[in-house]
N, C-alpha and C positions, 0 to 999 in steps of 0.2 A: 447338244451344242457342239460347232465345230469345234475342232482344236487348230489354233494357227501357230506358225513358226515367231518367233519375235518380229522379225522383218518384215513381215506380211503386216503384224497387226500394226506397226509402227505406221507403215505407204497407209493402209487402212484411214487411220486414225491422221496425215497429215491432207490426205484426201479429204474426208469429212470438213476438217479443217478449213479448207480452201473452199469446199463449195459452200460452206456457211460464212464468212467472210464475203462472199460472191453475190450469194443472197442480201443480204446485211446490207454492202452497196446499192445495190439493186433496190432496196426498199425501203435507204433509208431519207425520214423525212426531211432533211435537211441537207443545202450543199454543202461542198466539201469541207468550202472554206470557213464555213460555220461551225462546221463538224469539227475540223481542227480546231477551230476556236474553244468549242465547248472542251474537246479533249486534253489541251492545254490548262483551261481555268483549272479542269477536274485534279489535272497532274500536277498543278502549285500548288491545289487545296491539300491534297493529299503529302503532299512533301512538306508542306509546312506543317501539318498534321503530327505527320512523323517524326519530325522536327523538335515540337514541341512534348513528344512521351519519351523520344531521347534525354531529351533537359531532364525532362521529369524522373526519369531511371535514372541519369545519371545523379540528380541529387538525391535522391535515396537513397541511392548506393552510399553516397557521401555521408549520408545520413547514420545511415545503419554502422558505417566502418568508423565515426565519430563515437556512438554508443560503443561497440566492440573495443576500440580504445580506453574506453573509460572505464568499462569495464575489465578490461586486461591490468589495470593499472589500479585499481582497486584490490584486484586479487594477488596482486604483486605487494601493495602492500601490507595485504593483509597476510601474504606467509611469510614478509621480512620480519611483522610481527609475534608471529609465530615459533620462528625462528632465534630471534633474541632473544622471545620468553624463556623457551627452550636451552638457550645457551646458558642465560643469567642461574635459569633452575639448576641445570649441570655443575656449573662454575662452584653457588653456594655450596651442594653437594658436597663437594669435592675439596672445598676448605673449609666447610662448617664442621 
């Protein structure tokens, strides 16, 4: 296998590039302005797509940070109680 410098493979690989794009035109079945047509629909199907698993992360995330709250707030509770037992126990102690 050769071995090429970065810059080599990069012209390499921008080349390929361009003559498969060249071909593509060359072959492909439909005009342009169809082609763009179709290119477009493809690009709002996908953006709204995208769109819609954004929402979706986004409320999950919502979701999840709503449990972790409750949960935070649980465990908070449960070492105030903890803590007063704790004191109450000391306190008797100490004047019983």
């Amino acid at each position: 296998m050769l071995k090429r410098n970065p810059v080599e493979a990069f012209i390499l690989i921008l080349a390929g590039m361009a003559v498969g794009a060249t071909v593509g035109v060359l072959f492909a079945p439909d005009s342009g302005a169809k082609t763009r047509k179709r290119l477009r629909k493809y690009a709002r199907r996908t953006a709204e797509d995208l769109w819609e698993q954004g929402q979706e992360a986004i409320e999950t995330a919502a979701d999840r940070g709503k449990e972790y709250v409750e949960t935070g707030k649980e465990k908070a509770k449960e070492a105030v109680h903890t803590v007063a037992e704790t004191l109450k126990e000391n306190f008797v102690r100490r004047t019983g």
